[in-house]
C-alpha positions in Angstrom: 0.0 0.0 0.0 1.5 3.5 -1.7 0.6 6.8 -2.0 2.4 9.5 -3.2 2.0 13.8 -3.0 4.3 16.0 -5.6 5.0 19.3 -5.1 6.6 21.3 -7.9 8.4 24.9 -8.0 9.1 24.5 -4.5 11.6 27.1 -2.9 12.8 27.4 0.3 10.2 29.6 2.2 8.0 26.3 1.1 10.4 23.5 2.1 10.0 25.0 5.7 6.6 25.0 5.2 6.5 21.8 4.4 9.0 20.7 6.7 6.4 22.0 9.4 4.0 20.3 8.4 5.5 17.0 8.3 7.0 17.4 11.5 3.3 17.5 12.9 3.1 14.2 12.0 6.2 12.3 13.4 6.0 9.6 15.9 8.5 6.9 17.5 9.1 4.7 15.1 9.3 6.4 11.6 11.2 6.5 9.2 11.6 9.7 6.7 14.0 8.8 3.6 15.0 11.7 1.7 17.0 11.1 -1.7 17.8 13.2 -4.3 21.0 14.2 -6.3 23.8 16.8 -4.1 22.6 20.2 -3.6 18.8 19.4 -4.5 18.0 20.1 -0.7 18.0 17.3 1.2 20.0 18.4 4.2 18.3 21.7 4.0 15.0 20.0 4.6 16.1 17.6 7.4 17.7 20.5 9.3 14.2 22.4 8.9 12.4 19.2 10.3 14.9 19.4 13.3 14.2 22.9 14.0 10.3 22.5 13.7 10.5 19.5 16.6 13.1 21.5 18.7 12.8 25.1 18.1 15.7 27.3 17.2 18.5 24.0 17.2 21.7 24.8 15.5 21.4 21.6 13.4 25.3 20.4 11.6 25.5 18.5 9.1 25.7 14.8 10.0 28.2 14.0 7.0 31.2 13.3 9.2 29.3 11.6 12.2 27.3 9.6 10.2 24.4 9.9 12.7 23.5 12.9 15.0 20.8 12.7 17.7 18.9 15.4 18.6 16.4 14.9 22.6 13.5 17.1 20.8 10.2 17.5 23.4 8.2 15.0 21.1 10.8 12.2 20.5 14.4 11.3 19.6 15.3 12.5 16.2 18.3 10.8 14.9 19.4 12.3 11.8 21.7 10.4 9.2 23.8 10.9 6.1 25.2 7.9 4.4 26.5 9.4 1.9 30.2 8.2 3.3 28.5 5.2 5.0 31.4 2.0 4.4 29.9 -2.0 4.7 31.7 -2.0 7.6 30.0 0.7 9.3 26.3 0.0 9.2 25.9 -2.4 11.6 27.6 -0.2 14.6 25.4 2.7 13.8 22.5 0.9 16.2 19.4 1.9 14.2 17.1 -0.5 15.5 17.6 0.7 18.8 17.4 4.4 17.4 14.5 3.5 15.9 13.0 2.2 18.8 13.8 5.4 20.6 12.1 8.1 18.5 12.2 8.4 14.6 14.8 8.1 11.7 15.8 11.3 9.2 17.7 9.3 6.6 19.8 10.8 3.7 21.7 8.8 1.1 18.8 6.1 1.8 20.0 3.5 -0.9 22.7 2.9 0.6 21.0 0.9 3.2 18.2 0.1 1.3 18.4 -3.3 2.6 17.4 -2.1 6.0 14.6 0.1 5.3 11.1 -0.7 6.7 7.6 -1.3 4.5 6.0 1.3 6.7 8.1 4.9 6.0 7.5 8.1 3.9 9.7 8.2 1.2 11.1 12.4 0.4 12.9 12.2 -3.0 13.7 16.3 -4.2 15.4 17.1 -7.6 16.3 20.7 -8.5 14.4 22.1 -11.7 14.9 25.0 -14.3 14.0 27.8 -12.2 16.9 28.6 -9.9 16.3 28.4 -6.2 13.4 25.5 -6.5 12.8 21.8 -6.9 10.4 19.4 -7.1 9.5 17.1 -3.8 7.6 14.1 -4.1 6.2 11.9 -0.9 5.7 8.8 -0.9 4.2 6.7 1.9 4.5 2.8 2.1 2.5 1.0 4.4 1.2 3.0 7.2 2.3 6.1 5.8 0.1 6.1 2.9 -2.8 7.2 4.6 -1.1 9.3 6.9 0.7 10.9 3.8 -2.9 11.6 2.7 -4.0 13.4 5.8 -0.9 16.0 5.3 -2.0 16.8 1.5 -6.0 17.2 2.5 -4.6 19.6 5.8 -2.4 21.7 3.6 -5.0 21.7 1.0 -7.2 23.1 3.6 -4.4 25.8 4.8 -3.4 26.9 1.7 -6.9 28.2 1.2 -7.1 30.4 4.9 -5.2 33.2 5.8 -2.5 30.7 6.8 -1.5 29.0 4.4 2.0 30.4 5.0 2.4 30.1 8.4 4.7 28.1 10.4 2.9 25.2 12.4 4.2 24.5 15.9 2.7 21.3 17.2 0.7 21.5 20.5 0.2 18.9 23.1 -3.2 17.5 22.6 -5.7 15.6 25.1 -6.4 11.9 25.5 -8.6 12.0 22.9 -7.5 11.3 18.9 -7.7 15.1 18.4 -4.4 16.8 17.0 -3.4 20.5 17.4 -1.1 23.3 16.1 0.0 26.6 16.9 -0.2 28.5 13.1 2.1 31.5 13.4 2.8 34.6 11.3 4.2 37.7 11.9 1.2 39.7 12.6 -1.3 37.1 13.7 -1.8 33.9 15.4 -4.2 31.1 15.7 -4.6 27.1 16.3 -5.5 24.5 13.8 -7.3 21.6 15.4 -6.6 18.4 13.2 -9.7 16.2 14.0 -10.9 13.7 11.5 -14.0 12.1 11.3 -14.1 9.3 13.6 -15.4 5.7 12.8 -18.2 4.8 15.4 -17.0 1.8 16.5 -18.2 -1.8 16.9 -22.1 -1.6 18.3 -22.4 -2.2 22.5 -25.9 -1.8 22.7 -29.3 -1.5 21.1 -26.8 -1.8 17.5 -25.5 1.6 18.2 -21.9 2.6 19.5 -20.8 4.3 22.4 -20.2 7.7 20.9 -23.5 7.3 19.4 -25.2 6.0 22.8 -23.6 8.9 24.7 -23.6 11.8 22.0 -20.2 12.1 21.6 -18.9 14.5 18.6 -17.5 12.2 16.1 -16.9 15.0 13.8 -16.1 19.0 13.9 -19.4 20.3 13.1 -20.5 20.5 16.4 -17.4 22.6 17.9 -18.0 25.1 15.2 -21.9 25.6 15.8 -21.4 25.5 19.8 -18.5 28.0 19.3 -20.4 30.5 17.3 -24.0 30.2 19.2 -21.4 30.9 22.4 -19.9 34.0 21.0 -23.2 35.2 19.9 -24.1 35.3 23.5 -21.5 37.0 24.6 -19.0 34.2 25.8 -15.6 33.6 25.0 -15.5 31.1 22.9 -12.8 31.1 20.0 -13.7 33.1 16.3 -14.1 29.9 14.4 -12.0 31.7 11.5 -12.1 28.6 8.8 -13.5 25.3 9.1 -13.3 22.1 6.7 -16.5 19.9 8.0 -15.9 17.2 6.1 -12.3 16.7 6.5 -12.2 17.5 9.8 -10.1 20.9 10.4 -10.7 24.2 12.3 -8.8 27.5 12.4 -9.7 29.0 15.8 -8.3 32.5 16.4 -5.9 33.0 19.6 -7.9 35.6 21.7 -6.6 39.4 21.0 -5.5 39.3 25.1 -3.8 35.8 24.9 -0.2 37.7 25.9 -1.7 38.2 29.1 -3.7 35.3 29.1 -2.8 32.3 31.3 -4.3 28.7 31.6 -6.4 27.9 34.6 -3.8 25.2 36.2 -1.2 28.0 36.4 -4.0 30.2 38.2 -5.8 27.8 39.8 -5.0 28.7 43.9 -6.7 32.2 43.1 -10.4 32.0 44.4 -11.0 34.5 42.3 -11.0 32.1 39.0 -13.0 29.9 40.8 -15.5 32.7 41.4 -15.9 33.8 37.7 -16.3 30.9 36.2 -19.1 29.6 38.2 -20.2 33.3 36.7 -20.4 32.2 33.7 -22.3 29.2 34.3 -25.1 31.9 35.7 -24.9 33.7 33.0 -25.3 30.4 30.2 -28.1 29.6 32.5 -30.1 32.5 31.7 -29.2 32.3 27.9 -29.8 28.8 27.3 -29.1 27.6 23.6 -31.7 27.8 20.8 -33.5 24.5 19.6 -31.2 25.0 16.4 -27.7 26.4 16.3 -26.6 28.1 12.4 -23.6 27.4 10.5 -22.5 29.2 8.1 -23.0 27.4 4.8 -24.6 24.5 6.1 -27.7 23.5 7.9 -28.4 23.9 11.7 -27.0 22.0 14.3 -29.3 20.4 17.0 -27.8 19.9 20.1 -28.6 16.5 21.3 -30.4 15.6 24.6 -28.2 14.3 27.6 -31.1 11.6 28.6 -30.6 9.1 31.0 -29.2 6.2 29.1 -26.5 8.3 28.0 -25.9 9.1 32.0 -26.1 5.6 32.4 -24.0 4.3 29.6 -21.1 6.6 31.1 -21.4 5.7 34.7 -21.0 2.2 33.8 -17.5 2.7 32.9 -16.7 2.3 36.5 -17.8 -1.3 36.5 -16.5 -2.2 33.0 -12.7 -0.9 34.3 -12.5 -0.1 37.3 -14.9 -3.3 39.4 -12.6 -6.0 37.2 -9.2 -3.9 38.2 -10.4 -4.5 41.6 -12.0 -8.0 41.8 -9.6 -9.7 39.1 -12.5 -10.7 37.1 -15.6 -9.4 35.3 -18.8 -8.1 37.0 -21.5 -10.7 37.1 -24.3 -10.1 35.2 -26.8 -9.9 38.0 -24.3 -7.7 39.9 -24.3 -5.5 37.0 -28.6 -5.5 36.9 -28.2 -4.4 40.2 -26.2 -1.4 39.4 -28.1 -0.3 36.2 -31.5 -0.9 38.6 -30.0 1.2 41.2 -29.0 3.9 38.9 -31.6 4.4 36.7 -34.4 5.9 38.9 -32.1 8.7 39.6 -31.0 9.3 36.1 -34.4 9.7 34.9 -35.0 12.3 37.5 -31.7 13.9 36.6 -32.3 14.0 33.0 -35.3 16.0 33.2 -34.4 18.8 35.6 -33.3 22.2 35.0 -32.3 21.8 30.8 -30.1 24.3 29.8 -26.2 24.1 28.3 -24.1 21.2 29.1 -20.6 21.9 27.7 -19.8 18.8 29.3 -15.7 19.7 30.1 -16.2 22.6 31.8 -12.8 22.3 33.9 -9.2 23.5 34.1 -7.6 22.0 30.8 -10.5 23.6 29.0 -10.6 27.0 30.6 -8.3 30.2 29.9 -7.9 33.1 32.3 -8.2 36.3 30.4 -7.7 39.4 33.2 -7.9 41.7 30.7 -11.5 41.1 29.3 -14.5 41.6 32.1 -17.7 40.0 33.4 -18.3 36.1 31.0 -15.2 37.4 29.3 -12.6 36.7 31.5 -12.9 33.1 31.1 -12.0 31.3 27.8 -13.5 28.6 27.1 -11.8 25.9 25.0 -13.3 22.7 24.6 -16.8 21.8 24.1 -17.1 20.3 21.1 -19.4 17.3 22.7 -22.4 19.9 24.1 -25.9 19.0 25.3 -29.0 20.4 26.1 -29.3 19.1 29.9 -29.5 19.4 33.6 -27.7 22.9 34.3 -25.8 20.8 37.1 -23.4 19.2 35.7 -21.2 21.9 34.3 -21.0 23.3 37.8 -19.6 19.8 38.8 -17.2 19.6 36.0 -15.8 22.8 37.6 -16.1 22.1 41.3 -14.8 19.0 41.4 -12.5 18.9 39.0 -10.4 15.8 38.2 -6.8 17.2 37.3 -7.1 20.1 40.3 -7.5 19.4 44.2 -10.6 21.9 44.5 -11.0 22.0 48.5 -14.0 21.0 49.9 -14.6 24.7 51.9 -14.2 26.6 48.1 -16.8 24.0 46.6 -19.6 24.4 49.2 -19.0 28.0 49.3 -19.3 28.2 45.7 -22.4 25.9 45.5 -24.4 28.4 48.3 -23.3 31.0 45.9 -24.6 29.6 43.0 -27.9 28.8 44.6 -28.5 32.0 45.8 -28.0 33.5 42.4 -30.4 31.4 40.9 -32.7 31.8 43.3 -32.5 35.8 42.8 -32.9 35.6 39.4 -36.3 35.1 40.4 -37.0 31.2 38.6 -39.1 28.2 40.0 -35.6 27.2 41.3 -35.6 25.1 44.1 -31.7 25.1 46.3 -32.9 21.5 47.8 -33.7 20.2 44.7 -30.4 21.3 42.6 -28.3 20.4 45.5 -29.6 16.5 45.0 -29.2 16.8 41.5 -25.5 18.4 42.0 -24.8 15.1 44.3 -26.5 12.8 41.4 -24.8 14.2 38.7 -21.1 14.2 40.9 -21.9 10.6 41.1 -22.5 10.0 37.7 -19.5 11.9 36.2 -16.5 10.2 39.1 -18.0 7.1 38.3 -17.6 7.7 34.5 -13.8 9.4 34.9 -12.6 6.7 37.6 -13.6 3.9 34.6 -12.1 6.1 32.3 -8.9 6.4 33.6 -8.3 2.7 34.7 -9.5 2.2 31.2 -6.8 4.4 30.2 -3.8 2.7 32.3 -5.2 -1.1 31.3 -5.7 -0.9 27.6 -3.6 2.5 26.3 -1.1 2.6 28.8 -1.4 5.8 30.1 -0.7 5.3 33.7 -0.3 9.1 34.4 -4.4 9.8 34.9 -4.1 6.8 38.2 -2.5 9.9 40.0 -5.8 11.5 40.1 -8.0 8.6 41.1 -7.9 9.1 44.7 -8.9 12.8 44.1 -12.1 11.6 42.0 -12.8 9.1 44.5 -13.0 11.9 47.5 -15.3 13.6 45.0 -17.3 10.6 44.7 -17.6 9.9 48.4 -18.9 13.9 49.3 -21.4 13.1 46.2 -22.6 9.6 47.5 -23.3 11.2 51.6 -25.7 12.9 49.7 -29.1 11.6 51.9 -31.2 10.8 48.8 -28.1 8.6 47.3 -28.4 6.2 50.4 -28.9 2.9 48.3 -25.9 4.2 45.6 -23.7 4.5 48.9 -24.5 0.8 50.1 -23.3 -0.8 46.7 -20.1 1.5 46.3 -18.7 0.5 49.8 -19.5 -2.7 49.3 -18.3 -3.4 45.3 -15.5 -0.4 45.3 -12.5 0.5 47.5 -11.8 4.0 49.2 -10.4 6.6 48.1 -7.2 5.6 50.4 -6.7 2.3 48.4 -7.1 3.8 45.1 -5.4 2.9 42.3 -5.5 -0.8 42.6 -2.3 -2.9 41.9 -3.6 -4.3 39.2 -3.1 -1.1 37.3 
């Protein structure tokens, strides 16, 4: 499995480009060979690729060395030139373990053409006519191929924004499949979110997927309408400058006051934060979203409804991940009746109380602390690309008892009573008793989810950093379960789950 990309009349303003570009897309484990006769650019372009991974490196030719590695944020870059490479030499150079280690930049590739791997991307550059450029064209074997195709269709999409000559600076992403970029001119910056359509997955239930069962976004269209209908209220939520639907790419403009602009972890022990965001969640509470949100060019979005199998579906994650972690085995079948039976009663209720937004991440790595900008506007908001129409509650939870920040109990409660009192003098049929329970339920329902999450995410992806914050979403989960009308949710968590204190298991 091929594909190949040419690129003709290229000069060097557009072999950095393109050098960017690829360099959002390297991994451990690849292999980029780059042929081509002397002087058609080859060490030009690997010394661009070095630089885009680890900023403003002085990069030397590898001629004499044979191999030079370079400790880039990302990965391991080892760059070689074989040009000089003797029979004799090859197998002291150790590129199996290099490989192993971060990726391979490869001149003079034929000369160990015997070593190369099916799956690489292939970079062969020939000067033209026209001094000062040269024709490139990619090839991708194996897995490459469609990842080969993924860089043509996202500088396709560039080349037709305002961007299309900037430099793109990879960002760390989340744990989802989501990619990101920092797009940078001189006068203006923004971020490219890289976020193909995803496949829904083998059915779980009723023939449908989870993302389907639980409304994720499996696509971009709904971070564009949520984004715009947020703006148009007055939040601030990123100017959607482009967007690609169907391929799955969004330009979001970096807000004017970003210099001074810092990201909620970095702020977090302020109270003040704390204090405006739950601001905002009064304020989306009296401007709650429309029955259909506009896109420009294309029809409406309708943001679905966070109903109680949804609720359900996620809470289960705790005995999918985290109850086998524990026990060594999977939850019986009538253990796992008991649960749903237990459950559902209060999802129902849940699911039909006080509708309004549910951006659904409404937390530190999604927030943005912008001094500069007042009242909604001082809090950026990021990430809500899998909104709902739903029980105002849960958004307030999100915030106030957040999984990556220790949010102490004193500021939560005070932040609650404040919260309720608002609503109550914005003169509603609100009822404090009534979204206190539904606060508790909706706690429940969301630790539940993130503690199977993140087992799920040390057992089967091998992130083990998210088990550091167990015990913090199991605290959470204990204040939600003392909740009086949760009494028979409390019995079967101290009976099926361990404390907070013995969290994570040693099984993961």
């Amino acid at each position: 499995m091929s594909g190949s990309w040419r690129l003709d009349g290229v000069d060097l303003a557009r072999l950095d480009r393109l050098a960017s570009r690829i360099a959002l897309s390297l991994k451990t484990g690849d292999v980029l060979a780059l042929s081509g006769p002397l002087g058609a650019g080859k060490t030009t372009l690997a010394r661009a690729l070095v630089a885009h991974l680890d900023g403003d490196t002085e990069v030397p030719s590898p001629t004499f060395a044979l191999m030079q590695q370079y400790e880039t944020p990302r990965l391991t870059l080892s760059h070689c030139d074989f040009y000089r490479l003797q029979d004799d030499e090859f197998e002291e150079l150790g590129l199996d373990d290099a490989l192993g280690d971060g990726a391979l930049l490869i001149e003079w590739p034929e000369r160990a053409a015997g070593w190369l791997p099916a799956d690489r991307l292939d970079i062969a550059l020939e000067e033209t006519g026209d001094p000062g450029t040269r024709s490139v064209v990619l090839t991708g074997h194996g897995g490459w191929a469609p990842r080969l195709e993924r860089l043509r269709v996202l500088a396709g999409f560039l080349d037709h924004t305002a961007y299309a000559k900037a430099d793109a600076r990879f960002l760390q992403g989340d744990a989802s499949t989501r990619s990101y970029a920092r797009l940078v001119l001189p006068d203006r910056r923004a971020i490219l979110m890289n976020a193909p359509r995803q496949p829904d997955g083998p059915p779980i239930r009723d023939g449908k997927p989870y993302s389907a069962l639980v409304h994720l976004a499996e696509d971009v269209t709904p971070f564009v309408a949520v984004a715009d209908a947020l703006r148009a209220r007055g939040f601030a939520a990123p100017v959607i400058e482009a967007f690609d639907l169907e391929d799955g790419f969004v330009v979001r403009r970096i807000w004017a006051t970003a210099s001074s602009g810092r990201s909620w972890s970095a702020a977090a022990t302020r109270p003040e934060l704390w204090s405006a965001a739950v601001d905002v969640l009064l304020a989306l509470a009296a401007a709650p979203p429309s029955e259909a949100l506009p896109i420009a060019g294309h029809p409406p979005y309708r943001l679905p409804r966070f109903d109680a199998e949804a609720m359900l579906i996620e809470a289960s994650l705790i005995v999918e991940w985290l109850w086998p972690a524990v026990h060594g085995r999977e939850m019986p079948k009538d253990l796992r009746a008991e649960f749903e039976a237990l459950w559902r009663p209060h999802l129902e209720k849940a699911a039909k109380a006080d509708p309004g937004w549910v951006l659904r991440d409404y937390h530190s790595p999604n927030l943005m602390w912008l001094p500069d900008r007042e009242a909604s506007g001082m809090v950026g908001l990021l990430d809500f690309q899998d909104a709902l129409s739903g029980p105002l509650a849960y958004d307030l939870v999100s915030l106030l008892q957040d999984a990556r920040l220790e949010v102490p109990e004193a500021l939560e409660r005070a932040e609650l009573d404040r919260y309720c009192s608002a609503r109550n003098a914005q003169g509603e049929s609100f009822s404090s008793d009534d979204f206190r329970t539904l606060y508790a339920t909706l706690g429940a329902q969301r630790n539940s989810k993130i503690l199977g999450i993140f087992a799920r995410l040390a057992k089967r992806d091998g992130k083990r950093g998210y088990l550091a914050h167990m015990p913090r979403v199991a605290r959470y989960l204990e204040r939600d379960l003392a909740h009086p009308a949760l009494g028979d949710l409390r019995d079967f968590y101290a009976r099926e789950f361990p404390s907070a204190a013995d969290l994570p298991p040693p099984s993961l």
